[in-house]
C-alpha positions, -999 to +999 in steps of 0.1 A: +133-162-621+145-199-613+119-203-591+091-192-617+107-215-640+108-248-617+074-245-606+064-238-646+081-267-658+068-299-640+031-289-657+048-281-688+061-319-690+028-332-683+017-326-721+037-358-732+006-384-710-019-372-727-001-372-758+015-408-751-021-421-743-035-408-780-010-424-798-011-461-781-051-458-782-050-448-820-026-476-827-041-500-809-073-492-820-060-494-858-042-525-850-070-546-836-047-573-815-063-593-787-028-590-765-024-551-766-060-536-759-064-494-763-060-477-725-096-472-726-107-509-728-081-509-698-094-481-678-125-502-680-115-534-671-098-521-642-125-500-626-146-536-633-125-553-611-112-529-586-155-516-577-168-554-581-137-576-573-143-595-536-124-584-506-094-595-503-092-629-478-126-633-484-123-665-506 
C-alpha cells in the first residue's frame, strides 16, 4: 500500500500550480501594475522572444 500511495501523491500535489497560477493572474489582473504583469502576458512575451529572438552569437 506504500507504494500505491507514493506514486498517488506526487500528482496529488500538482493541484497547488494551477491553483498558484489563478490567484497571481486574478490579482494581478485586479491590480493593474506595469512591474508585476499576470503569467499569461508572460507566457506570451516569452514564446515572442524565445520563436523570434536571433540566434545566439549571431549579433
Amino acid at each position: 500500500m506504500t507504494a500505491l500511495r507514493r506514486v498517488l501523491a506526487r500528482p496529488a500535489r500538482l493541484w497547488v500550480v494551477p491553483i498558484v497560477l489563478l490567484v497571481w493572474e486574478l490579482a494581478t489582473r485586479a491590480m493593474q501594475h506595469p512591474f508585476f504583469p499576470p503569467p499569461s502576458v508572460i507566457v506570451v512575451h516569452m514564446r515572442d522572444l524565445w520563436f523570434t529572438g536571433s540566434p545566439p552569437g549571431s549579433g
